[in-house]
ROKOL-435115 format. One record per residue (C-alpha): residue number from 0; residue in one letter; x, y, z. Coordinates in steps of 0.05 Angstrom, whole numbers, plus 5000, padded with zeros to 4 digits. Layout:
<rs>
<r NUM,'A',<X,Y,Z>>;
...
</rs>
This chain:
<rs>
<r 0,'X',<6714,8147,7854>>;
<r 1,'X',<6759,8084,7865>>;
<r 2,'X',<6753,8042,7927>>;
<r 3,'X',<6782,8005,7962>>;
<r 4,'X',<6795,7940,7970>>;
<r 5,'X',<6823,7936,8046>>;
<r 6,'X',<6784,7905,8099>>;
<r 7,'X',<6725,7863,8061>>;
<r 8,'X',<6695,7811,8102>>;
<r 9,'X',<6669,7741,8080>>;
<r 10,'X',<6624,7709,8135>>;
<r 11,'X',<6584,7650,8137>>;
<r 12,'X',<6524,7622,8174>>;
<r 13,'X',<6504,7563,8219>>;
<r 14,'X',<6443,7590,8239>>;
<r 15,'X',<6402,7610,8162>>;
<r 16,'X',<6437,7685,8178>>;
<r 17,'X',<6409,7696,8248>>;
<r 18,'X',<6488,7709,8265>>;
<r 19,'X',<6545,7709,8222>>;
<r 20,'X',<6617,7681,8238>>;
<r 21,'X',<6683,7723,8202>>;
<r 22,'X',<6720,7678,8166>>;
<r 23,'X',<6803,7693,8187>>;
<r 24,'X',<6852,7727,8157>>;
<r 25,'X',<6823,7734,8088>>;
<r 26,'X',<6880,7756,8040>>;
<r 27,'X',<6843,7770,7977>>;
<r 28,'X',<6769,7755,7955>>;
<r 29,'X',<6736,7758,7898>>;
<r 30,'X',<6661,7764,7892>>;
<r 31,'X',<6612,7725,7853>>;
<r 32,'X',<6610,7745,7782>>;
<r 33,'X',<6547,7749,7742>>;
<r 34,'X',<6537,7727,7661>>;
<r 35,'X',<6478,7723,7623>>;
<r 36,'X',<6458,7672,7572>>;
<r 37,'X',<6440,7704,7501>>;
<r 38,'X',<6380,7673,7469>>;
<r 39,'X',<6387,7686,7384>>;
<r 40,'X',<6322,7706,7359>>;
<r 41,'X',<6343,7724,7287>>;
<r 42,'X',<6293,7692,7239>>;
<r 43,'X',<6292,7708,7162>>;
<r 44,'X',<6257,7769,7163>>;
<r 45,'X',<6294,7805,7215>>;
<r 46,'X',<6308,7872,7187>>;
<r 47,'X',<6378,7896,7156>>;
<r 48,'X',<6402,7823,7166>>;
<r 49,'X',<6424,7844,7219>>;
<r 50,'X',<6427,7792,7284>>;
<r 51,'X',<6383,7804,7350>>;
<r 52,'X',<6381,7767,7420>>;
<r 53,'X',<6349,7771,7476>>;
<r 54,'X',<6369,7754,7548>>;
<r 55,'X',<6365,7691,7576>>;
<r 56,'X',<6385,7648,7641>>;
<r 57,'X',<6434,7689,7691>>;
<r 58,'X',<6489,7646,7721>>;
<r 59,'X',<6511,7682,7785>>;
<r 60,'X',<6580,7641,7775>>;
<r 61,'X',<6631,7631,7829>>;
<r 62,'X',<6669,7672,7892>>;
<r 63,'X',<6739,7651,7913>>;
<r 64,'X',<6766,7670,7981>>;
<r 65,'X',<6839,7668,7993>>;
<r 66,'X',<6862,7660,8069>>;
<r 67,'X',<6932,7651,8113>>;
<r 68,'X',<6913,7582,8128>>;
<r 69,'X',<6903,7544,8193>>;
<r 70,'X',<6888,7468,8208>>;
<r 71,'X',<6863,7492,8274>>;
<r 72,'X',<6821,7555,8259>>;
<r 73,'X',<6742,7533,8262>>;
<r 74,'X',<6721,7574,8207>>;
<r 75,'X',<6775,7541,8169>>;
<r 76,'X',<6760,7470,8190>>;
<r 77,'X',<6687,7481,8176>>;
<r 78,'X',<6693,7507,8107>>;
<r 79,'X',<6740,7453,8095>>;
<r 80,'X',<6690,7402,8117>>;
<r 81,'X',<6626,7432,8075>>;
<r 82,'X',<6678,7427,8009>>;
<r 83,'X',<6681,7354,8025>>;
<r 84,'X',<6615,7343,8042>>;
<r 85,'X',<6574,7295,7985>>;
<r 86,'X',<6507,7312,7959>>;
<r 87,'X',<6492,7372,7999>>;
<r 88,'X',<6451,7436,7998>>;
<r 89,'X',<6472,7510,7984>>;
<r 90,'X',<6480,7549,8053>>;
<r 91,'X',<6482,7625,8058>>;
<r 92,'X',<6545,7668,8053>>;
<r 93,'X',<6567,7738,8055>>;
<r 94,'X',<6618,7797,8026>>;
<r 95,'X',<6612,7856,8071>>;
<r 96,'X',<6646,7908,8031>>;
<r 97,'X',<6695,7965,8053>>;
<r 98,'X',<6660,8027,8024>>;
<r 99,'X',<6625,8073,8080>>;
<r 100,'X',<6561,8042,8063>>;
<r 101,'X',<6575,7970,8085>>;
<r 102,'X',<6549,7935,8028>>;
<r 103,'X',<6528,7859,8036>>;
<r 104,'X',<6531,7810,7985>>;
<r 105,'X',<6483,7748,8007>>;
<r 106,'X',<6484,7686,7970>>;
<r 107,'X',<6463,7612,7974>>;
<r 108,'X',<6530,7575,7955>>;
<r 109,'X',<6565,7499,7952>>;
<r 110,'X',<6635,7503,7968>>;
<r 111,'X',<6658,7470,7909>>;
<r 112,'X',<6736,7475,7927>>;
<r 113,'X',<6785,7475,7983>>;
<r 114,'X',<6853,7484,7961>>;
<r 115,'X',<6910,7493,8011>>;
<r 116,'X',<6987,7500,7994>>;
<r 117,'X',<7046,7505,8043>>;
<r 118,'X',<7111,7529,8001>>;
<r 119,'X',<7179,7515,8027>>;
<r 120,'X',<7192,7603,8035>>;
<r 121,'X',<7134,7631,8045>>;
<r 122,'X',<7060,7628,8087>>;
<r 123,'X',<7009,7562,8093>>;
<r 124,'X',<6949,7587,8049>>;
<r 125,'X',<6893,7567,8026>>;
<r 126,'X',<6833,7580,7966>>;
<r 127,'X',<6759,7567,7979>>;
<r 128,'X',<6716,7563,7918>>;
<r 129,'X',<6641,7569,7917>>;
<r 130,'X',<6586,7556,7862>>;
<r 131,'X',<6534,7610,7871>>;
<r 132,'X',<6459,7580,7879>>;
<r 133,'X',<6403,7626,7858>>;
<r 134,'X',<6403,7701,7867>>;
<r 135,'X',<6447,7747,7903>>;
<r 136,'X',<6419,7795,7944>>;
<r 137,'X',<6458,7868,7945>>;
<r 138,'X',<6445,7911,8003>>;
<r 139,'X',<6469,7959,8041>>;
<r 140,'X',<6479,7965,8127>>;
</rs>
């Protein structure tokens, strides 16, 4: 059955998740997305000639977060600042899905972009990008 999309959350942490903060007026969000690496183990005797892999290192990839933009907002202004911050550590972040069950993404992330636009006709917005850092952790409320 489709779902949908209406009313995801993204949250962060400044406390390793003993509480988690709503990030405002989230317009669209995507995910992280996962890929494997493929490891070729074809040698000369592999039968039929045929190519075989097997799997190798999983790159949890990135998550974008799209928002109505403001200077002022504190989530904003602290995302903003951890995108700008040099040399720093992965900190914890969450998608709380729509569906009935609530489920929670968790993952250790660097903000890795902060892109904000302001056209001439329409809404200040800005796109947060983040680098996923180990494993995500799916679970349900």
């Amino acid at each position: 059955m489709a779902q949908q999309g209406f009313g995801i959350l993204f949250q962060y942490t400044i406390d390793a998740g003993t509480s988690w903060v709503s990030v405002g007026e989230v317009t669209d969000a995507t995910p992280p997305s996962i890929s494997k690496d493929t490891i070729d183990t074809t040698h000369h005797q592999t039968p039929s000639g045929v190519r075989t892999f097997m799997g190798g290192l999983v790159d949890n990839g990135e998550a974008t977060v799209e928002v109505n933009y403001d200077v002022t907002d504190t989530g904003h202004v602290l995302l903003r600042t951890r995108a700008g911050e040099a040399n720093d550590l992965p900190l914890l972040y969450r998608f709380i899905h729509s569906d009935t069950a609530g489920t929670i993404d968790e993952f250790s992330a660097l903000i890795t972009g902060f892109e904000s636009e302001s056209p001439m006709d329409d809404k200040v917005s800005a796109t947060i990008t983040l680098k996923v850092s180990g494993v995500i952790n799916y679970d349900a409320t």
